[in-house]
MIDOSE-1310 file (N, C-alpha, C; in nm, 2 decimals, decimal comma, always signed):
residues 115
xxxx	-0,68/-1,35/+0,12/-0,58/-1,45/+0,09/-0,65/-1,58/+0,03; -0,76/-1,58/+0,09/-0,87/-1,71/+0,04/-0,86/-1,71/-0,15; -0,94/-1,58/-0,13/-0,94/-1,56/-0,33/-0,77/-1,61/-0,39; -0,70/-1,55/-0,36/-0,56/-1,59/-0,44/-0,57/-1,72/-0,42
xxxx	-0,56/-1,82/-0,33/-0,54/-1,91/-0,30/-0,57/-2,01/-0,43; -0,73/-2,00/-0,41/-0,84/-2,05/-0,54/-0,83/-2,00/-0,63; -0,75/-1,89/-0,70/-0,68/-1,86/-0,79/-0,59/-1,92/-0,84; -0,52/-1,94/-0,82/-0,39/-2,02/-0,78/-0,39/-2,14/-0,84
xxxx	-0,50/-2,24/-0,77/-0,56/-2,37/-0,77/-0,60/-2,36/-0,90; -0,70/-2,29/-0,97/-0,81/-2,27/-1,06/-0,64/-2,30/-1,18; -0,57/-2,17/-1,19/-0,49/-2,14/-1,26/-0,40/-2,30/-1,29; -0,32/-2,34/-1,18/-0,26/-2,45/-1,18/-0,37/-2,54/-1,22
xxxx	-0,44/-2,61/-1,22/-0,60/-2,66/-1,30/-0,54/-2,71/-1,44; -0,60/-2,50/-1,47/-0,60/-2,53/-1,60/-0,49/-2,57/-1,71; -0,32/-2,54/-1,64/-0,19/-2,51/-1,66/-0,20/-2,68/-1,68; -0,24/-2,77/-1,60/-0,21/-2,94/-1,62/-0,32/-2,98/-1,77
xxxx	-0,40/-2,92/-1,73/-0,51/-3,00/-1,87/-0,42/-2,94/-1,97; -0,37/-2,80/-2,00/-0,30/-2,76/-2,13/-0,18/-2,87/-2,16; -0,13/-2,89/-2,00/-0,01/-3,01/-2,02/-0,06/-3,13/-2,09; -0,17/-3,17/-2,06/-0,19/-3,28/-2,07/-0,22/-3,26/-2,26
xxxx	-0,29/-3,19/-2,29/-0,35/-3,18/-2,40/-0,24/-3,16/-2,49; -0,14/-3,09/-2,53/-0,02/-3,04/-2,60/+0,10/-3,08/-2,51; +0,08/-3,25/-2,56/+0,23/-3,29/-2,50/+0,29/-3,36/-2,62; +0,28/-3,26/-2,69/+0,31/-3,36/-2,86/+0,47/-3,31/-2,86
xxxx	+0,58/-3,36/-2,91/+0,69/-3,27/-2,92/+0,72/-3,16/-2,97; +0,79/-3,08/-2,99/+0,82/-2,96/-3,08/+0,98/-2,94/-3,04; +1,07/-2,86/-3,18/+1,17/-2,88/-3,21/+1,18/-2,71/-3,21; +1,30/-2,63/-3,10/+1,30/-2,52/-3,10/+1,40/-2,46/-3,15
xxxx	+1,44/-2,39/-3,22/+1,58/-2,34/-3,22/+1,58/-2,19/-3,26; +1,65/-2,12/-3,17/+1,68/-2,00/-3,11/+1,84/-1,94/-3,09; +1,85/-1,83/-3,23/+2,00/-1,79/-3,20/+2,14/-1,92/-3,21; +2,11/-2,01/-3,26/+2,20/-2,15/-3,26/+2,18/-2,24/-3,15
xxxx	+2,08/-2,22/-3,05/+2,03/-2,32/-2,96/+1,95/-2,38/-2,99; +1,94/-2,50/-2,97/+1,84/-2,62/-3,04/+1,82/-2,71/-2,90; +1,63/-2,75/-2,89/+1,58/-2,79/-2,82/+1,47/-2,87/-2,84; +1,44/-2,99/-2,82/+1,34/-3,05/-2,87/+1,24/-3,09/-2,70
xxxx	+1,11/-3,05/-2,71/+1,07/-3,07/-2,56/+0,90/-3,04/-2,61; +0,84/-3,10/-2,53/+0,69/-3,08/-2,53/+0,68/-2,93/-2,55; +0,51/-2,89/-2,63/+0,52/-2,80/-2,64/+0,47/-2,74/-2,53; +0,40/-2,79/-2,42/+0,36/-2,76/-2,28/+0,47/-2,71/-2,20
xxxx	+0,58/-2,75/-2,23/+0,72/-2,72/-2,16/+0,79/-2,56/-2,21; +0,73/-2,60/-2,36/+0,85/-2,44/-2,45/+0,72/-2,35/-2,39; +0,59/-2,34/-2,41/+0,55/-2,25/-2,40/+0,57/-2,22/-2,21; +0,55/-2,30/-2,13/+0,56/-2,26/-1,99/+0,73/-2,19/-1,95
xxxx	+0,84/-2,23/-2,04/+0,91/-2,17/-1,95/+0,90/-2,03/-2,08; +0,87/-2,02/-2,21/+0,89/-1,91/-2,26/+0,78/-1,80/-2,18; +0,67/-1,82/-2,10/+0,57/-1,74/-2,03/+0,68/-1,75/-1,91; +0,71/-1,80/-1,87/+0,82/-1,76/-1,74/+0,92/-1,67/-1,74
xxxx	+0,99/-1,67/-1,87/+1,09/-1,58/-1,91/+1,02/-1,44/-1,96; +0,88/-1,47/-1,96/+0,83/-1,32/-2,01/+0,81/-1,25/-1,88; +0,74/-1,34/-1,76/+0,73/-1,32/-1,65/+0,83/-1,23/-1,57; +0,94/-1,29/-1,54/+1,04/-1,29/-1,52/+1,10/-1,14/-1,57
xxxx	+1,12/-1,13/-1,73/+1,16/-0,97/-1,77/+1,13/-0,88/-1,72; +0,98/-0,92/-1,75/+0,89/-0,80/-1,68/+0,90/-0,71/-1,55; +0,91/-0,84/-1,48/+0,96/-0,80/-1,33/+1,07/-0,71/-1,32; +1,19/-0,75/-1,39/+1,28/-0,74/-1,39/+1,29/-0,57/-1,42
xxxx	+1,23/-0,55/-1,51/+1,21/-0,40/-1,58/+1,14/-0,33/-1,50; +1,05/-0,36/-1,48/+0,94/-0,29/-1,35/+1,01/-0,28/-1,21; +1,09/-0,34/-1,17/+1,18/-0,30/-1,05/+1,20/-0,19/-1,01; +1,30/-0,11/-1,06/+1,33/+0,00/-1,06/+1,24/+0,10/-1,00
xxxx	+1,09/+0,09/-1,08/+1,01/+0,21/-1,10/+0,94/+0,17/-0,95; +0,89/+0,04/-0,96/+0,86/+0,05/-0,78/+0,93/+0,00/-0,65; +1,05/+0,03/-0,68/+1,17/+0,02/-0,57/+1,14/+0,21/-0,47; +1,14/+0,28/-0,65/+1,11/+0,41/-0,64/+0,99/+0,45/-0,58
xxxx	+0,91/+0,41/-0,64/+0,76/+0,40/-0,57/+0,73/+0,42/-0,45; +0,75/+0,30/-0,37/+0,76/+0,20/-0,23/+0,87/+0,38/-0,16; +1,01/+0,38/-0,17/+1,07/+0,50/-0,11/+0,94/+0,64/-0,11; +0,90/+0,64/-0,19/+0,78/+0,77/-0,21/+0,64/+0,74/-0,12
xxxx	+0,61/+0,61/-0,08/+0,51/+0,59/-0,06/+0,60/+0,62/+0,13; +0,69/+0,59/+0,15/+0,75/+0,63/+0,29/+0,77/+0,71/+0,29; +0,81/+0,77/+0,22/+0,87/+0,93/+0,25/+0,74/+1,01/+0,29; +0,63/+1,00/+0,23/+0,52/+1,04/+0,21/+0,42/+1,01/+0,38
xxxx	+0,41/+0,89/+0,38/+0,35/+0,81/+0,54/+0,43/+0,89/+0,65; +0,58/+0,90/+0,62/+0,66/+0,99/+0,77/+0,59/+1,10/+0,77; +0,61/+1,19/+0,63/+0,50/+1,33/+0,61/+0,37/+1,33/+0,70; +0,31/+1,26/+0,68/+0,17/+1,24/+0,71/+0,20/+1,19/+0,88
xxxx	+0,24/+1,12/+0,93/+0,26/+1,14/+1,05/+0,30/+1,24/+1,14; +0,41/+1,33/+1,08/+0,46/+1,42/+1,13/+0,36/+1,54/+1,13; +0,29/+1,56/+1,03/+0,20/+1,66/+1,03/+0,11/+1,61/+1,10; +0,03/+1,47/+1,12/-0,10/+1,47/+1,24/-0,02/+1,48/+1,34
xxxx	+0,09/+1,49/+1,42/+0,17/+1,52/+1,52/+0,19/+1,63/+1,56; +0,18/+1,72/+1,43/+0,21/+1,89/+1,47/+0,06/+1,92/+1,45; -0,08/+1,89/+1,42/-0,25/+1,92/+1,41/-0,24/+1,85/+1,59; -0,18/+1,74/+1,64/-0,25/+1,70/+1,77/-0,19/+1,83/+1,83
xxxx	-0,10/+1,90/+1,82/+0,02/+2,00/+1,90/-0,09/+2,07/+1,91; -0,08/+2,16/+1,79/-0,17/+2,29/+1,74/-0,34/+2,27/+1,82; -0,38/+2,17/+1,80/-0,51/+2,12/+1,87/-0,57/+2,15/+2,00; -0,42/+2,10/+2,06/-0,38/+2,12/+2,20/-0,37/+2,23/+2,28
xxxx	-0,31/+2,27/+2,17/-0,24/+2,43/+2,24/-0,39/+2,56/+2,22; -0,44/+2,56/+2,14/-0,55/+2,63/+2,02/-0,69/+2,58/+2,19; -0,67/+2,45/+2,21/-0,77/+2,42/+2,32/-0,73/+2,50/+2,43; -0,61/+2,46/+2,47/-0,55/+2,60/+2,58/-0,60/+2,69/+2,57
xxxx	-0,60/+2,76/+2,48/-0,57/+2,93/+2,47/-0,75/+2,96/+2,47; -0,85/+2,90/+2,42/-0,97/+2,91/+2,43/-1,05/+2,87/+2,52; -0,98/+2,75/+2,59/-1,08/+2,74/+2,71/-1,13/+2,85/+2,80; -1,22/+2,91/+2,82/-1,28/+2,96/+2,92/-1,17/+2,99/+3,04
xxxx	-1,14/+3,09/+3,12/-1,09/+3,10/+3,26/-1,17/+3,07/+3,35; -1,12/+2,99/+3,47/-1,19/+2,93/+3,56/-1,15/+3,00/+3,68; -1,22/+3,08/+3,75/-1,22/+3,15/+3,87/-1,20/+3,07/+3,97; -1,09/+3,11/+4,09/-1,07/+2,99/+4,14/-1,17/+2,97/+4,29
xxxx	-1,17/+3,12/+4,28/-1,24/+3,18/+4,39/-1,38/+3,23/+4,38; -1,50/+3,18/+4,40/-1,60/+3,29/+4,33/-1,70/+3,31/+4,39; -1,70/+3,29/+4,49/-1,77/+3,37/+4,62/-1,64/+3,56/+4,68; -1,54/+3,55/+4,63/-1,44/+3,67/+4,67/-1,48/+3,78/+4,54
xxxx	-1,53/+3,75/+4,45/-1,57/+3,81/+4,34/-1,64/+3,98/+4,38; -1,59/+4,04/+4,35/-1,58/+4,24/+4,38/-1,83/+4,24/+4,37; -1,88/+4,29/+4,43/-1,96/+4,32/+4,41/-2,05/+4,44/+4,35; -1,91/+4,51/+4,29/-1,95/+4,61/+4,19/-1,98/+4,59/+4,08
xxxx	-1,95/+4,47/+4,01/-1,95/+4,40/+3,86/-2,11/+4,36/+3,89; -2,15/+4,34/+3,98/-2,26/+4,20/+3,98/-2,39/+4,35/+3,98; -2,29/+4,49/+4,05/-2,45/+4,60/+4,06/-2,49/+4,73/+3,94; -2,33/+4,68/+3,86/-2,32/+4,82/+3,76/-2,38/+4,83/+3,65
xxx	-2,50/+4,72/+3,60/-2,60/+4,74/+3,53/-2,69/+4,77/+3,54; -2,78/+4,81/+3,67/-2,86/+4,80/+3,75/-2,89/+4,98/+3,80; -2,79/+5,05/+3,76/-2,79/+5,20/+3,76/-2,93/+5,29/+3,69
């Protein structure tokens, strides 16, 4: 957040020296609209209005995006949810049996190699 910040700053900076430098007037006219205003002023709001479209056009595609990017994260959770199941169960089934009793243990197993 630091960097943007001083971005920001840097940018706004240099946005006032351009002000300051090209504050000569200029006479605009657009489609039957007529405007006379610094040229620091036509170019800042015409870069705003470019700004602005852009956004505007780009919407759509990451409204779309953002839903994909969730749809996708639930996926991904629901499957490490069914790997911790599987995990679980897979550990079950392999553990070793544990004798509960093992001194009761038959002592024909312990002599039938021994033949």
């Amino acid at each position: 957040m630091k960097l943007f910040t001083l971005l920001a700053l840097l940018i706004a900076i240099v946005a006032g020296v351009f002000a300051l430098q090209n504050s000569t007037p200029v006479f605009v006219e657009f489609m039957g609209w007529q405007a006379q205003a610094s040229m620091a002023l036509i170019l800042l709001v015409t870069f705003s209005l470019g700004v602005l479209f852009g956004v505007l056009i780009s919407l759509p595609a990451m409204i779309r995006r953002m839903g994909k990017i969730s749809h996708f994260r639930s996926q991904v959770d629901q499957l490490t949810y069914d790997l911790d199941v599987a995990n679980r169960q897979l550990s079950e089934v392999s553990a070793p049996p544990t004798d509960p009793h093992p001194e009761q243990r038959p002592h024909s197993l312990e002599h039938s190699t021994t033949a």
